[in-house]
C-alpha positions in Angstrom: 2.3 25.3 -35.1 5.1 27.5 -36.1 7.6 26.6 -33.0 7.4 22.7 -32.4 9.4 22.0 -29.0 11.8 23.9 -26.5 14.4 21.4 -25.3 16.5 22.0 -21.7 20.4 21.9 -21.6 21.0 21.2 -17.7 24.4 19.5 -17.9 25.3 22.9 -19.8 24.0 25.6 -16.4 26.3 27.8 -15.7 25.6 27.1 -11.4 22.9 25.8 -9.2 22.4 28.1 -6.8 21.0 30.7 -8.4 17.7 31.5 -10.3 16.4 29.8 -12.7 19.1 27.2 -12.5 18.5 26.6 -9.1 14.6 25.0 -9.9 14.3 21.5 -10.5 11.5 22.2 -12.7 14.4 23.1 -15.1 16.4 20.3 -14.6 14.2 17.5 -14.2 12.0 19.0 -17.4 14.1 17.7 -20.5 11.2 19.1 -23.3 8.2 20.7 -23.9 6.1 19.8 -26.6 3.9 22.6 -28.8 1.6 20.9 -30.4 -2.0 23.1 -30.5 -2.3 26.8 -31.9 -2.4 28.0 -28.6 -0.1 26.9 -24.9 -0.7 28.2 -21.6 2.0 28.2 -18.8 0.0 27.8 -15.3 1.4 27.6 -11.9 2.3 29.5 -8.6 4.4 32.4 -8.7 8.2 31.7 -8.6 7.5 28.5 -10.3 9.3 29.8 -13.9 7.0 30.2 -16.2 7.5 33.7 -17.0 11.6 33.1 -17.0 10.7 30.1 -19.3 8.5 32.6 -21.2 11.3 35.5 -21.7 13.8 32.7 -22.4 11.9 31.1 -25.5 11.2 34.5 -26.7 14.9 35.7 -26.5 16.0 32.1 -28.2 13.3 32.5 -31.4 15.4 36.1 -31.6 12.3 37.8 -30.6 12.9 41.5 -29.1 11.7 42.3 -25.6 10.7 45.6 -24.9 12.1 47.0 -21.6 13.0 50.3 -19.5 16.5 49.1 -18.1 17.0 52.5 -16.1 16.5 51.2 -13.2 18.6 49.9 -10.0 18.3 47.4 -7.7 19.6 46.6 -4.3 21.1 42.8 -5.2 21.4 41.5 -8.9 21.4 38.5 -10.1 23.6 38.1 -12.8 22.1 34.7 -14.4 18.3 35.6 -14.2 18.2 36.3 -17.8 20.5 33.7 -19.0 18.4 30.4 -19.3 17.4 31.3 -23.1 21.3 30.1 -23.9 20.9 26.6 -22.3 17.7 26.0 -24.1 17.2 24.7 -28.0 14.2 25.4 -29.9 13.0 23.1 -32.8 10.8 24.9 -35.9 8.4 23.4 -37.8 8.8 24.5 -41.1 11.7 27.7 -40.7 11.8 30.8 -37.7 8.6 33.3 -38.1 8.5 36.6 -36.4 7.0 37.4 -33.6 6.1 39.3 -30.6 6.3 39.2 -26.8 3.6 40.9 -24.6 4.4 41.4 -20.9 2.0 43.8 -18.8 4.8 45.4 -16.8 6.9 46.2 -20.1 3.7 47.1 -22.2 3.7 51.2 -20.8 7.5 51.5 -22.0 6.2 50.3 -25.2 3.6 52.3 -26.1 5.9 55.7 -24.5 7.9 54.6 -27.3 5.5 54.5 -29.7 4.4 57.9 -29.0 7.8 59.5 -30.0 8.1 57.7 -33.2 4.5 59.3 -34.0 6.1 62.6 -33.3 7.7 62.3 -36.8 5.9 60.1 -38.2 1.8 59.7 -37.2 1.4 57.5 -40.0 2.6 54.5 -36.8 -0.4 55.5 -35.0 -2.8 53.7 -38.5 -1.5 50.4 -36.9 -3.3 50.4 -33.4 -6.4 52.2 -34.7 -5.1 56.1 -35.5 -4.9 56.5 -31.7 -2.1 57.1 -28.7 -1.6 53.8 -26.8 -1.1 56.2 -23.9 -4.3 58.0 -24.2 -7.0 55.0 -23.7 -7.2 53.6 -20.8 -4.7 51.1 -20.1 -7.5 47.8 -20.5 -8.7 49.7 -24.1 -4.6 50.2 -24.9 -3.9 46.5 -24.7 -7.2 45.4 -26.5 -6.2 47.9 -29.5 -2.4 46.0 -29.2 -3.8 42.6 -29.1 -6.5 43.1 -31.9 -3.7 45.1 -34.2 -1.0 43.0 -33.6 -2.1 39.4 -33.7 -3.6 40.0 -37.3 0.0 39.0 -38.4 1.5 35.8 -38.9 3.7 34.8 -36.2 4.4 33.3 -33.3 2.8 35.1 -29.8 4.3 34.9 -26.7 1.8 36.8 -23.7 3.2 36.7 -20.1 0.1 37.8 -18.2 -1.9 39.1 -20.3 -4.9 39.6 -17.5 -3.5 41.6 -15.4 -5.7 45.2 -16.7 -8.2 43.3 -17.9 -11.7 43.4 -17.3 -13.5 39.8 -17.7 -15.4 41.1 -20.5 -12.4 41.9 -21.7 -11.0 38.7 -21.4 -13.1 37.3 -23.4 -12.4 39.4 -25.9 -9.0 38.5 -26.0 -10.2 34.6 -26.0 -12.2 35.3 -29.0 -8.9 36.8 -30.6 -6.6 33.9 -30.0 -9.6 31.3 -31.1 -10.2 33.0 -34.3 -6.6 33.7 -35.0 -5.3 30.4 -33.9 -8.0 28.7 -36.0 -6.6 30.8 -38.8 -3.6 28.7 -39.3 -1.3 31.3 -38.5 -1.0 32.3 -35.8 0.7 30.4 -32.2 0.4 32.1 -28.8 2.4 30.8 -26.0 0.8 32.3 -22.8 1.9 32.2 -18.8 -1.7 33.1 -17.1 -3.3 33.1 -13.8 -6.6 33.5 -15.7 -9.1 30.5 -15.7 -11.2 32.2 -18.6 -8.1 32.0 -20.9 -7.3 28.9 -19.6 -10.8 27.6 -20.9 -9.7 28.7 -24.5 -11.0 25.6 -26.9 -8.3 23.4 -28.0 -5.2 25.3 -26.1 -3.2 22.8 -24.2 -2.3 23.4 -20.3 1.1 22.8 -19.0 1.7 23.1 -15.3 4.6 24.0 -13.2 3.5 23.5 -10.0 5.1 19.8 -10.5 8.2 18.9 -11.5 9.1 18.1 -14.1 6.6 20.5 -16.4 3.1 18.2 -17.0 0.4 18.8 -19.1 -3.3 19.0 -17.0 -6.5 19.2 -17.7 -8.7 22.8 -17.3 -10.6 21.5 -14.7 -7.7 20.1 -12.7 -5.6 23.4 -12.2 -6.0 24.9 -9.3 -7.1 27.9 -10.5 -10.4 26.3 -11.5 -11.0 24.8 -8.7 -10.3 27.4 -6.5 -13.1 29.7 -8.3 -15.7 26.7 -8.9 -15.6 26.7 -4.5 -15.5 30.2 -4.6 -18.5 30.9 -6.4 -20.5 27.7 -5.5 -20.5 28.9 -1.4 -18.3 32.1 -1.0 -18.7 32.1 2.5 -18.1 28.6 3.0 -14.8 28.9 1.2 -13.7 32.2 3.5 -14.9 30.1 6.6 -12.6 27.2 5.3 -9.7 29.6 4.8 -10.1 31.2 7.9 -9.9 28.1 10.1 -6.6 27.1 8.7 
């Protein structure tokens, strides 16, 4: 593992009231270990695993691709600031890296397009074609299978989400073989029980406070399929009566 541990600062936050400072996951959590090739961030939405995502990416100096033309109709002014009231601990010295999130992925590969405008030559990296020309499941297998070739460290917030489950387990296949490398370390916040079911990864939940490690067939995610596809229309009948 490239990046050993991510350690919180609570008597540092800058208030309470607002998010993330205002979960207890994030007070109550005081570290989070890395200690297999490949981590996976599971829980309920809301529960921080993306912000904890963003923030270890932006605290291993690790660029995140956005499109910031854009308004809203509140802000909140300390959503992005947990990454300075965290500390991260290497193993052997800071590698590069990459973060993948699916909504910030387009922006990405529009910018990729006009740097091939003057120079094509980019284009070699994901396979000699457009991002923006495959469909959008083919343009983040090209990424993922160009991309994680490298040594580094991976972050992946959602990387489901235009997925197909074949393709899925694709990408499961990538992060074994790659892990098992010895270079490679992907950090991944997922509502996917196939990648959760990736050999050796290690499963931390924040659906409890402080963050815990859990077992694949104790997240809820599992579970909820198993029902699901051992008597669908039990499960529906079940939902519908509550």
């Amino acid at each position: 593992m490239h990046l050993k541990e991510v350690t919180f600062h609570p008597q540092k936050y800058p208030v309470k009231n607002f998010y993330p400072f205002n979960l207890p996951l994030f007070h109550e959590t005081k570290q989070v270990t890395f200690y297999s090739p490949v981590t996976l961030f599971v829980g309920e939405n809301g529960t921080g695993k993306s912000t904890l995502l963003e923030a270890l990416a932006l605290a291993c100096n690790i660029h995140i691709w956005r499109n910031n033309q854009r308004s809203r109709p509140e802000h909140n002014p300390y959503e992005d600031k947990l990454h300075q009231y965290i500390s991260v601990q290497w193993s052997n010295g800071r590698v590069p890296g990459s973060f993948f999130g699916s909504k910030i992925f387009q922006h990405f590969a529009e910018l990729l397009d006009e740097w091939a405008a003057a120079d094509r030559g980019q284009l070699n990296y994901f396979g000699g074609k457009s991002l923006t020309t495959q469909s959008h499941g083919q343009s983040l297998m090209s990424f993922f299978r160009s991309r994680y070739q490298i040594k580094g460290l991976y972050l992946l917030d959602e990387p489901e989400t235009a997925l197909s489950p074949s393709s899925q387990i694709e990408l499961l296949d990538i992060l074994k073989n790659m892990s098992a490398a010895g270079h490679a370390q992907f950090i991944i916040a997922t509502h996917s029980p196939l990648l959760m079911a990736c050999p050796g990864a290690i499963i931390y939940t924040f659906d409890n406070s402080p963050v815990q490690q859990i077992q694949y067939e104790q997240t809820e995610h599992y579970r909820i399929y198993k029902d699901f596809m051992a008597d669908r229309n039990k499960y529906l009948k079940q939902k519908g009566e509550k």
